[in-house]
C-alpha positions as CSV (number, residue, x, y, z in Angstrom):
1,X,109.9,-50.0,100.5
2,X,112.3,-46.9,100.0
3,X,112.2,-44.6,103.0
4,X,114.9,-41.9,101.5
5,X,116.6,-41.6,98.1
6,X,120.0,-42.5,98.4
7,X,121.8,-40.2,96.1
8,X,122.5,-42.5,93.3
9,X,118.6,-43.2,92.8
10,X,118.0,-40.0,93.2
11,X,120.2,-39.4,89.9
12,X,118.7,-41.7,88.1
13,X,114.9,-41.2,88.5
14,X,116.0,-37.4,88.1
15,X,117.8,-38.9,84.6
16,X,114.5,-40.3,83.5
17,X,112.4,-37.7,84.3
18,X,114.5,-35.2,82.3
19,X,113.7,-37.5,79.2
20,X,109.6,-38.6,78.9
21,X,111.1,-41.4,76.5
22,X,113.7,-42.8,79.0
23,X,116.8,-44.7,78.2
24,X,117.9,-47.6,77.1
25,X,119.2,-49.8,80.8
26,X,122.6,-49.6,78.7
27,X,123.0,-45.5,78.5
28,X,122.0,-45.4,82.5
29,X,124.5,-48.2,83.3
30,X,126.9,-46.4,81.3
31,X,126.6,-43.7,83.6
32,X,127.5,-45.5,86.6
33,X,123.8,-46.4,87.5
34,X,123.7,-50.4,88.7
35,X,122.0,-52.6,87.7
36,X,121.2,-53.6,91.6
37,X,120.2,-50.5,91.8
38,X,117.8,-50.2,88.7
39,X,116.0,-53.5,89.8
40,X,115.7,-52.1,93.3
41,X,113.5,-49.0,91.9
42,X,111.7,-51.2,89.4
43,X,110.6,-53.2,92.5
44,X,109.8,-50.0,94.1
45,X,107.8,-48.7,91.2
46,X,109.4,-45.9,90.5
47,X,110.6,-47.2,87.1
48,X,109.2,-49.3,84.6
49,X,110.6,-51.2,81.5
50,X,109.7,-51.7,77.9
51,X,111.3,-54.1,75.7
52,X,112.3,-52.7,72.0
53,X,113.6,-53.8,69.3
54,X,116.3,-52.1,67.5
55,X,117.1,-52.6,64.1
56,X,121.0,-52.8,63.5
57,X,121.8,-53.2,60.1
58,X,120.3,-52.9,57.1
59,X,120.2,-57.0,56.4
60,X,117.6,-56.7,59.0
61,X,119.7,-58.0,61.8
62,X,118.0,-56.4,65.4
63,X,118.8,-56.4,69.2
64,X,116.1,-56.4,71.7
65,X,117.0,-53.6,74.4
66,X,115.2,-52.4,77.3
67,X,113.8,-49.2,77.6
68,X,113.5,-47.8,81.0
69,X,111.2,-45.0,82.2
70,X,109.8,-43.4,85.3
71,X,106.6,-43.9,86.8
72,X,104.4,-41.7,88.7
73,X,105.4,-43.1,91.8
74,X,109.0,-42.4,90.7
75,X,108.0,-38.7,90.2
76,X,105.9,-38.4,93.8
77,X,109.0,-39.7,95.1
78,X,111.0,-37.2,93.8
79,X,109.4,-34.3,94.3
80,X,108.7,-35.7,97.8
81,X,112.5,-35.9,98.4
82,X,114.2,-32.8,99.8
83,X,117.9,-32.9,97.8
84,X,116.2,-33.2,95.0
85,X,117.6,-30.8,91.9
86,X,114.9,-27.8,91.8
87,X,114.6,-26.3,88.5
């Protein structure tokens, strides 16, 4: 159970709840979220995943990547923390 939203997952639920699609775990790890720290809010239930397959050439050649997005428990937490970025 999270008590209080380090800022780090504070930045990343506020990431994907800027985007109603999410982002690929890739795009958040390349900006400096872990992956530690991705799992921990999965387990939380604050973020969910979604497998997807990309196509990456046109032979037909494709990657499987995993879609990340928030939950309504990630948003509750949010708006229930008090550094969170107001609009």
């Amino acid at each position: 159970m999270i008590r209080r939203l380090t800022s780090s997952a504070r930045r990343a639920l506020q990431m994907l709840a800027d985007d109603p699609r999410g982002f690929p775990e890739t795009v958040l790890v390349a900006h400096g979220i872990t992956d530690d720290l991705l799992r921990m809010l999965i387990r939380a239930g604050f973020v969910r995943g979604q497998i997807e397959t990309v196509e990456v050439d046109q032979d037909g050649g494709s990657v499987e990547v995993i879609r990340l997005m928030i939950t309504e428990a990630g948003r509750q937490a949010l708006e229930r923390d008090p550094k969170r970025r107001r609009p």
